[in-house]
LOTI-880624 format. One record per atom (N, C-alpha, C, CB): x, y, z. Coordinates in steps of 0.001 Angstrom, whole numbers, plus 524288, in hexadecimal, padded with zeros to 5 digits. Glycine has a CB too. Layout:
# LOTI-880624
XYZ
...
//
This chain:
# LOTI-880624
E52E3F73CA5A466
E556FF6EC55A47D
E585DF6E445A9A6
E5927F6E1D59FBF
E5836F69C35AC97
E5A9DF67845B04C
E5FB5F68245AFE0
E596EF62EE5B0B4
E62CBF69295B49C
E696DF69055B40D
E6B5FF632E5B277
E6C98F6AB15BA55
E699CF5F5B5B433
E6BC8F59AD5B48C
E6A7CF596B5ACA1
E66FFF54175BA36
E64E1F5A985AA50
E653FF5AF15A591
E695CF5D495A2F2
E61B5F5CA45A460
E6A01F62435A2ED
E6D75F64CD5A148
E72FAF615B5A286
E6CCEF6A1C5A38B
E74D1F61C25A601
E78F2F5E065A4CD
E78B3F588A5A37A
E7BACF5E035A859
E7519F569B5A374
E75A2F520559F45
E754FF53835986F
E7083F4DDC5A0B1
E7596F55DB596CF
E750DF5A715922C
E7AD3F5ABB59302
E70DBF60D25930F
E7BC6F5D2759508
E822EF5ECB595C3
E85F9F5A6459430
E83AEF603159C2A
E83B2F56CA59646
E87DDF5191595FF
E87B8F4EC6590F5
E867FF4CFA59A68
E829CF4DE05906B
E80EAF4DA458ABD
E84F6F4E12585FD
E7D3BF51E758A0C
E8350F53F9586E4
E861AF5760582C7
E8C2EF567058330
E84C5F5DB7583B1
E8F00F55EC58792
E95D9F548058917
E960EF519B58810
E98C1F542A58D6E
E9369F4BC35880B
E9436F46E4586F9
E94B6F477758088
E8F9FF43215896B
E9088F49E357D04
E8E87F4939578E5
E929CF4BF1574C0
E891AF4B2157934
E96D8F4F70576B5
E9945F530757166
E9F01F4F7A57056
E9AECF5B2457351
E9F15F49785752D
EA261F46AA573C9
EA097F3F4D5700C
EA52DF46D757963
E99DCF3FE0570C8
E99F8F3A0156EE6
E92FEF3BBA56C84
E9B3CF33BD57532
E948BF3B7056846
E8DE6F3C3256433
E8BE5F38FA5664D
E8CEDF3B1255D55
E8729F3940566DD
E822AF348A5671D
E81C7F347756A97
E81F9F2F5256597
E8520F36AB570B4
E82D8F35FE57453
E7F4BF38A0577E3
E8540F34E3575B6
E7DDBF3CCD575D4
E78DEF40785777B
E743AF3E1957668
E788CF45C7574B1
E733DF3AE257346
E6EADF374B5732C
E6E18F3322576A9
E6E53F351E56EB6
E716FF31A6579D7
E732CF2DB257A5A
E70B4F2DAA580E3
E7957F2D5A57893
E744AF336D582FA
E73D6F35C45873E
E6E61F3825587BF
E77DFF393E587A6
E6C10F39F958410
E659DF3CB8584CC
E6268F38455858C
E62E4F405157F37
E6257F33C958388
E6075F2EDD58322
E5F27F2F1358998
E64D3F2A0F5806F
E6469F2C0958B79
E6404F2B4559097
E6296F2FDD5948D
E6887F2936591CA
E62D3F3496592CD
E5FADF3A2759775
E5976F3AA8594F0
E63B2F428A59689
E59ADF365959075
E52B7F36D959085
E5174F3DF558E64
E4FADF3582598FD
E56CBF40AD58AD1
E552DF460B5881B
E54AAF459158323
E58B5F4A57588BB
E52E2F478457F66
E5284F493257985
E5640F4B8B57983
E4E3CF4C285773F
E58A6F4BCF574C7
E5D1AF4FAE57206
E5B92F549A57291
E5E20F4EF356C04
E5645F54E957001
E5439F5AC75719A
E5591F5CAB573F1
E50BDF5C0E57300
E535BF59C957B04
E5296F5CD757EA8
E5919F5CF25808C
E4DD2F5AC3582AF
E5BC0F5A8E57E92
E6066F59F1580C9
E637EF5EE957F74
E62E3F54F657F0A
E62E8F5F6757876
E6638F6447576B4
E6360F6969578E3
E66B3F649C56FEB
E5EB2F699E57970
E5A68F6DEC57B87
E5D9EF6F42580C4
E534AF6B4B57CCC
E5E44F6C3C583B6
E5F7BF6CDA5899C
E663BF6D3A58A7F
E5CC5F673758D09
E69ABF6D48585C2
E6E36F6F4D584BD
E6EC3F750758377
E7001F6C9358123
E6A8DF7651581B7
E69C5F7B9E57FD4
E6641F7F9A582D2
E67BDF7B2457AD3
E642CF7C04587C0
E616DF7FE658A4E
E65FFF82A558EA3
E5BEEF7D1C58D2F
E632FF86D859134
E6614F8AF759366
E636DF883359938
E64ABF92305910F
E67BDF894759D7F
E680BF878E5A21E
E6400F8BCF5A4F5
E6E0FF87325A40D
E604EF89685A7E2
E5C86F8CFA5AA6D
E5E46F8BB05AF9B
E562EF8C1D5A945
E5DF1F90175B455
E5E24F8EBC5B9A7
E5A10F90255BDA1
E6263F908E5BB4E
//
């Protein structure tokens, strides 16, 4: 995964543990699935 991905994931997730519903909201507009979204929260940083 891309760095610019990954931190949009990041923000995501900061935005999201203060206002429900808006991780859908935000994947919508980056054009991700939930899937791939929680998948790529849980993947391990490769360099």
């Amino acid at each position: 995964m891309n760095s610019q991905r990954r931190l949009a994931y990041h923000a995501i997730k900061e935005v999201n543990q203060n206002n429900h519903g808006t991780v859908t909201k935000l994947l919508s507009i980056l054009k991700v699935s939930r899937q791939a979204y929680y998948k790529g929260l849980h993947r391990d940083v490769t360099t």
